[in-house]
N, C-alpha and C positions, 0 to 999 in steps of 0.2 A: 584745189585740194587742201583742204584741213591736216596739218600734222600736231601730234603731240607725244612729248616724250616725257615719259614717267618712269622715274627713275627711284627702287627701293633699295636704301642702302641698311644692311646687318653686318655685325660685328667681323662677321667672314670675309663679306665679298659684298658688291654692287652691283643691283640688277639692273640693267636700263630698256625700257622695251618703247617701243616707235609705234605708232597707229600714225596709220593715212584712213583718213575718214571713218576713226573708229574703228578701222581693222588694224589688227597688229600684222606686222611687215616683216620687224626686226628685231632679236632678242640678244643684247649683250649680256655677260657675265665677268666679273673682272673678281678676282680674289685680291682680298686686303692684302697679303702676306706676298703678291705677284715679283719673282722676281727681277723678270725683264717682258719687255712688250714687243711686238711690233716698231717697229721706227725710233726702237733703244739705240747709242751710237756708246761701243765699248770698246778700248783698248785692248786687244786679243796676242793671243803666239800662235803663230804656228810650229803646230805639234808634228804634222805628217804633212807632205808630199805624195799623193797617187798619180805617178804620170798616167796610167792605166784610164784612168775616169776624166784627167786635167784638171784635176782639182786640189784643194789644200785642206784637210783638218784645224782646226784654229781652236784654242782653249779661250774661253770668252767666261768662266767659272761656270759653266751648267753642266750638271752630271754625267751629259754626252757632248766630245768634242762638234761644234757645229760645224757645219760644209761651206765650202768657197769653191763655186768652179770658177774655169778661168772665164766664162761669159759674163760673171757677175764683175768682173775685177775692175771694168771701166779702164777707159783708155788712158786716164791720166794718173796710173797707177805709182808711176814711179814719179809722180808729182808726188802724191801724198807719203809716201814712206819715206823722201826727200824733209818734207815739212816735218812727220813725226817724227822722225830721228834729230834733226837739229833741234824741238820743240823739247825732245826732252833733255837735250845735254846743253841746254841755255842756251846757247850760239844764237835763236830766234826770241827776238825781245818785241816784236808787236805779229798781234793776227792778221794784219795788212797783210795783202799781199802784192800791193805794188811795183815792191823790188825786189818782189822772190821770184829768181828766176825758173820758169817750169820746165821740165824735162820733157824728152820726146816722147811722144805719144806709144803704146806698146802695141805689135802686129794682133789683129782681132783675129786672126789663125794659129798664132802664138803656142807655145807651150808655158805650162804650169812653173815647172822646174828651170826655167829659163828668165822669169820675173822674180819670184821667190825664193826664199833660201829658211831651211828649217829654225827655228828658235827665233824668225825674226818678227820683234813689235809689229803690229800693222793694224790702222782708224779702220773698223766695221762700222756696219749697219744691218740690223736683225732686219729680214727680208721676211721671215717665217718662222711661226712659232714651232715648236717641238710637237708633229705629228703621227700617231703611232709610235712606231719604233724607230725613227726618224728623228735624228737634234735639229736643231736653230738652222736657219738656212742664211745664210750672208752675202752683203753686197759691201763692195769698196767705194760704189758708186754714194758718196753721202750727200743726203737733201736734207734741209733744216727747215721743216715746212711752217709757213703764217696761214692766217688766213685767209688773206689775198695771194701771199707768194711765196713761192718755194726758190731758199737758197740754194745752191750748187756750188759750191766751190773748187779751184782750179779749171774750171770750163768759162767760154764767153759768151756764150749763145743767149738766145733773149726767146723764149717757147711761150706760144699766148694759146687757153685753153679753146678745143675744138669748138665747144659748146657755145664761145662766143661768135655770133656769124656775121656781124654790122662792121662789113669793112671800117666805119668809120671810126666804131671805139676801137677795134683791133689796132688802127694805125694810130689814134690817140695814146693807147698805151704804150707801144710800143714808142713813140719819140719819148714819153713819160718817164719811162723805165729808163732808155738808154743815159735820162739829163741825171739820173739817179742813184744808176746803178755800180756799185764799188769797183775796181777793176780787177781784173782775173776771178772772177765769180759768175757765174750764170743765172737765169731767172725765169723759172714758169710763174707764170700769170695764172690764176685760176681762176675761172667762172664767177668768184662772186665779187672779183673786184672792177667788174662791169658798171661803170658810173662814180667810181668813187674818186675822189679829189686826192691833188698830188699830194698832199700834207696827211691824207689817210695812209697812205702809201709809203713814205719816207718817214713815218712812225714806225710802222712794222719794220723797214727795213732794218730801222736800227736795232730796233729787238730782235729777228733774227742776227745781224751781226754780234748784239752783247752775246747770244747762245754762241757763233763760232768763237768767240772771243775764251769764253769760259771752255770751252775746250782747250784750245792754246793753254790758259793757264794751269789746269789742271793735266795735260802733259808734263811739265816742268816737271810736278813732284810724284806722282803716281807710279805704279808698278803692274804690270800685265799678270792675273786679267783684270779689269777693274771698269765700271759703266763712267762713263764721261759728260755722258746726256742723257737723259730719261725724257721720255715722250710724256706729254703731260696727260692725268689721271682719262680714264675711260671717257666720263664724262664728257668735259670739255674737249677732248678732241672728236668725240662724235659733235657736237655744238660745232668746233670750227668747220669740220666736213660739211656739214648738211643744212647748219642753218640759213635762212633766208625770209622772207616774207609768206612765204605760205605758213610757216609757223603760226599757230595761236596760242599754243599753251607749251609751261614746263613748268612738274611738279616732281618736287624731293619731299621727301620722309623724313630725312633725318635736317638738322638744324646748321651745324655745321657743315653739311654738303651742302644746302643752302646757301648758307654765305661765302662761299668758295664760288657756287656756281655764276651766282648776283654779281660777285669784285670780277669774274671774267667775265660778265657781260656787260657792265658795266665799263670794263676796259675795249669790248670788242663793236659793239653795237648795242652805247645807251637805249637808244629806244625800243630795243626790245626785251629790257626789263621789267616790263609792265605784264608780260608775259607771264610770269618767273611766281610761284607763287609755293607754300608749303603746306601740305597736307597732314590736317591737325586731327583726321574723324578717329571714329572708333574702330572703324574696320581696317584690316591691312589695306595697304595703297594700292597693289595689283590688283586686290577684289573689289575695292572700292571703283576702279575705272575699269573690271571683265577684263583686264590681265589674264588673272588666272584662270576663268571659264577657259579662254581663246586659247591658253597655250594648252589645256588638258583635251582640245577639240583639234588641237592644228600639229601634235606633235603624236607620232604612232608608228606602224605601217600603212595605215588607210585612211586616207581624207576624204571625208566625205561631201559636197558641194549642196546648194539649197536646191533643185532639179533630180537629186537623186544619185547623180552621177558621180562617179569614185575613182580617183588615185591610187595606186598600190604603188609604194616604194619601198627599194630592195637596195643595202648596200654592198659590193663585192667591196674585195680590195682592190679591182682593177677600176670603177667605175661605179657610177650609179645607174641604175634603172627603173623606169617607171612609166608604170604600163595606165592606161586609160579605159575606163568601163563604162558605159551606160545607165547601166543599174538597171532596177527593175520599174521605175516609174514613166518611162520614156515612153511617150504616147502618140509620136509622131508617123502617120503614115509611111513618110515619102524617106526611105532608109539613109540617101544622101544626107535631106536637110537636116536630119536627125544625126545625124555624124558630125556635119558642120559645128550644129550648136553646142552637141557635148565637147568636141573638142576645142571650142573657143572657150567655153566656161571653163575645161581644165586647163587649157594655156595659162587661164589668169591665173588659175589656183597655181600652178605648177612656178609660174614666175615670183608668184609670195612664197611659197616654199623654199625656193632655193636662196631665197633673202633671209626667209626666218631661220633657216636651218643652216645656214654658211656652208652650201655643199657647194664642193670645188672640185676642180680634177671634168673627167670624163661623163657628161650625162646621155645618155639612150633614154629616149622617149618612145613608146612603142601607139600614138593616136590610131586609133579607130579608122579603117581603109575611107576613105576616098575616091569615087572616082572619075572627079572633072578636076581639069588643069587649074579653072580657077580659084575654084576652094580650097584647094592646094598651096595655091599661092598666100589666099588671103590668109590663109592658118598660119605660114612662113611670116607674114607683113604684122599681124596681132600679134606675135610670139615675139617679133622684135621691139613692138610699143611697148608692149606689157613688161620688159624688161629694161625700159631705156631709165631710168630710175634706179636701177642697182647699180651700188657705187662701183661692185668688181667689175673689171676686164672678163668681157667675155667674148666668144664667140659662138653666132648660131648657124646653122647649114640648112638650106631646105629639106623637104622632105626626102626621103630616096625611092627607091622602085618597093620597096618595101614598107612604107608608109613610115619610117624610121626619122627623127631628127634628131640631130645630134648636136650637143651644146660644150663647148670647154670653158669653164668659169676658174679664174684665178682665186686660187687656197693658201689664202697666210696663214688661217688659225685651224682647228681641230674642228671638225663639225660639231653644230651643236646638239646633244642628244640630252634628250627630257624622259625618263619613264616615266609614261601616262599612266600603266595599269599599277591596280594598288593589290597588296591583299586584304582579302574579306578580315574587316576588324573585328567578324561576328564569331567567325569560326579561324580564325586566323589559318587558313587555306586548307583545313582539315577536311570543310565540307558539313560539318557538322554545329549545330549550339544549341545550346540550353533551351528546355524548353521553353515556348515567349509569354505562357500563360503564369510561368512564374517571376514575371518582372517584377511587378506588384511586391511579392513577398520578399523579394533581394531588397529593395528601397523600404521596405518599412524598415526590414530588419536592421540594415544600416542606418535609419533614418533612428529607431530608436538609443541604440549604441552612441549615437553622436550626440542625441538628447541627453543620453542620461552623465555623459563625460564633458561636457559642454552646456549645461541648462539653460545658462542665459541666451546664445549667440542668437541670433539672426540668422536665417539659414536660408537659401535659395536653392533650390535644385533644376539643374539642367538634362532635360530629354532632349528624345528625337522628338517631331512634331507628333505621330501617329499616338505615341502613350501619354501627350501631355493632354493632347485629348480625351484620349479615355479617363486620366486624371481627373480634367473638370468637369466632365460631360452631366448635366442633369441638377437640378434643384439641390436633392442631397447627394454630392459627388465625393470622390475619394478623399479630395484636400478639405472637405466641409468637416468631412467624419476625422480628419488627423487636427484640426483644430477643436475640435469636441473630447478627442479619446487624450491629447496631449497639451491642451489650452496654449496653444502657440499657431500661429499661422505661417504656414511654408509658402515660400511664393515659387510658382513654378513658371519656366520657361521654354523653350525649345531652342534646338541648334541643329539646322540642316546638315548638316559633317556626322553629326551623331550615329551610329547604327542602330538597327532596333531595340537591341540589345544593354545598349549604351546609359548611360547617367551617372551626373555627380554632384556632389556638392559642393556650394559653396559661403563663406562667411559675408556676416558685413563689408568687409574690405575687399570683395572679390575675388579671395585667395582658393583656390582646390583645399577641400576638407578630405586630405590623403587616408586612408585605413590600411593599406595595405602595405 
């Protein structure tokens, strides 16, 4: 499988979007101006105590206190409020933890108000961004992730990822790790560091120890609430997630994202800089690689599949749902087979959706009835494939008595939503415009006004494609007779975006010749 990630950055924000074989999968959005992410680690207070809920309010500075339950607190909770309270009153002069002695672990049936006490400092970790009317969601639980592996600190455990299945590198890691690993710290292994050499490995390590390090010393002097680590930019942390050898391409827009993206991979995996390249055309980067066709096509209520057959998705606040259709092209005899295949084609569609769109929480599937055991099955076994590639936590159920499957996909961020439908630029949604046999006469009229305030310039005018024709259409055409009646030659062009209605001009310099 071919991936490629093309990534447009604007002054605003940075758009990165994922194709697998030319199809887009995944669309990020990260705002320049973001002021905390995902996998942020900030120095917080707690504000409130709910014994009611088991949970703690904490000020982390975002306009809504974020949430802490007590599930999220992790068992070596009174380890770390231990380390942050001596970290900030000096007492703790290295991020070692060798001879800091750790506390007992706290009951995982526990109460809220029994570990915590209001006003007190305490190390977060942003688990969830601010969803609806919902703040930040937070874990005590903090991981310092690499590429290959994920720190833990105050745990000892050594967790090697599912996905790798060859007992034999699993246990190669693992002795790896252990000759390696700092003490009182714990360590996932992740999938990509299957074959890599101990000196790939004990590089990272020490980058992530400089990141624990750099918290330690920015305790010392800091004040709650304040960020202590920042996840690094959208970008690269998609890169560290996903990259691998199926990769062949990644192109940036901008220059500087460029060379930011090149120094980390050049720091992560030289040989896939050859990869890496900048998109210099004339057209935006999304349109230059059907970006933007595929997201005005894959983002709506209705997706529609090449067979005909169609998706409707609905979002409550309780869940999503999304019902499966046939459509009207479906020319298949035998009513089963004909169920089978629309609903294997929408599995697929349905598994790209819930990637490109980051829908999380509760999904109902309502497929088109069945009714042999096996095709049942096989619908349940394709809908597992079709999703083994998405990076969230999921889980899927067979079908029910009612032809229902139901899916829970893990929601850090807000869903992504795109409005596809545009208003008419012709009649800007009145319903109405100008008559179109008077286009002709709006562009002379203009076109002379600019001649006569402007005699010398250079002039270009841009239509829709339908009037640029009628413009040149014939021997003696319209542009022959405005070179005749105005001894200047107008060059004319077209732009599919344009409305019927539409044209303008422009100078030598290819600047908008404004009148209005």
């Amino acid at each position: 499988m071919d991936k490629e990630l093309i990534i447009n950055s604007s002054p605003t924000e940075v758009e990165i979007a994922l194709l697998e074989d030319n199809k887009l999968v995944e669309i990020h959005r990260q705002k320049t101006n973001s002021n905390f992410t995902v996998g942020d680690i900030f120095l917080g207070t707690v504000k409130k105590l709910m014994p009611g809920l088991n949970a703690a309010f904490v000020d982390i500075g975002h306009r809504k206190d974020a949430f802490l339950h007590y599930t999220d607190l992790g068992p070596q909770l009174k380890s770390l409020l231990k380390f942050t309270k001596l970290s900030m009153e000096g007492k703790l002069n290295t991020h070692r933890l060798e001879n800091f002695d750790l506390e007992k672990d706290i009951l995982k049936s526990g109460k809220i108000e029994q570990v915590l006490d209001k006003k007190t400092p305490v190390l977060i970790q942003v688990l969830k961004e601010p969803i609806s009317t919902k703040g930040p969601r937070l874990s005590c639980e903090l991981t310092i992730p690499g590429r290959y592996l994920v720190l833990t600190p105050f745990q000892k455990g050594i967790s090697i990822s599912k996905k790798l299945s060859s007992p034999e590198e699993r246990k190669r890691l693992q002795l790896l790790i252990e000759s390696i690993k700092p003490k009182k710290f714990g360590i996932i292994v992740r999938t990509a560091a299957e074959g890599k050499k101990v000196a790939d490995l004990h590089e990272e390590m020490r980058n992530l120890e400089n990141k624990w390090n750099k918290i330690h010393t920015e305790l010392k002097t800091c004040q709650p609430p304040a960020k202590l680590l920042s996840e690094i930019d959208k970008t690269t942390s998609i890169l560290r997630d996903i990259l691998n050898d199926s990769f062949n391409k990644v192109v940036v827009n901008d220059p500087e994202l460029y060379k930011g993206v090149k120094s980390y991979l050049k720091s992560v995996a030289p040989s896939k800089v050859k990869i890496l390249s900048q998109h210099n055309g004339k057209k935006p980067i999304f349109e230059a690689y059907g970006v933007t066709r595929q997201i005005k096509a894959s983002f709506g209520k209705t997706s529609t599949m090449s067979s005909g057959a169609y998706i409707v998705l609905e979002h409550t606040e309780a869940m999503h749902v999304i019902d499966v259709n046939s459509g009207p092209k479906m020319q298949r005899k035998n009513q089963e087979d004909a169920s089978i295949a629309v609903n294997l084609e929408s599995a697929k569609e349905i598994a790209r959706q819930l990637r490109l769109r980051d829908i999380g929480g509760i999904i109902l599937i309502d497929f088109i009835d069945m009714r042999k055991a096996p095709n049942r099955q096989l619908l349940f076994n394709s809908m597992k494939e079709y999703m083994k590639n998405d990076r969230a936590q999921h889980t899927i159920l067979p079908l029910s008595k009612f032809g229902l499957m139901q899916i829970t996909r893990q929601r850090a961020r807000p869903e992504v939503k795109i409005n596809t439908s545009e208003t008419c630029p012709s009649c800007k949604g009145s319903g109405k415009v100008n008559p179109t046999v008077l286009i002709t006469d709006d562009i002379e009229r203009d076109l002379r006004f600019i001649l006569n305030s402007r005699p010398k310039s250079k002039l270009k005018l841009v239509v829709h494609p339908y009037v640029e024709a009628y413009l040149k259409k014939g021997f003696m055409n319209v542009q022959k007779n405005w070179f005749f009646k105005h001894s200047k030659w107008i060059k004319i062009s077209s732009n599919m975006d344009f409305h019927l209605n539409e044209f303008k001009f422009f100078d030598s310099n290819d600047d908008e010749i404004r009148l209005n």
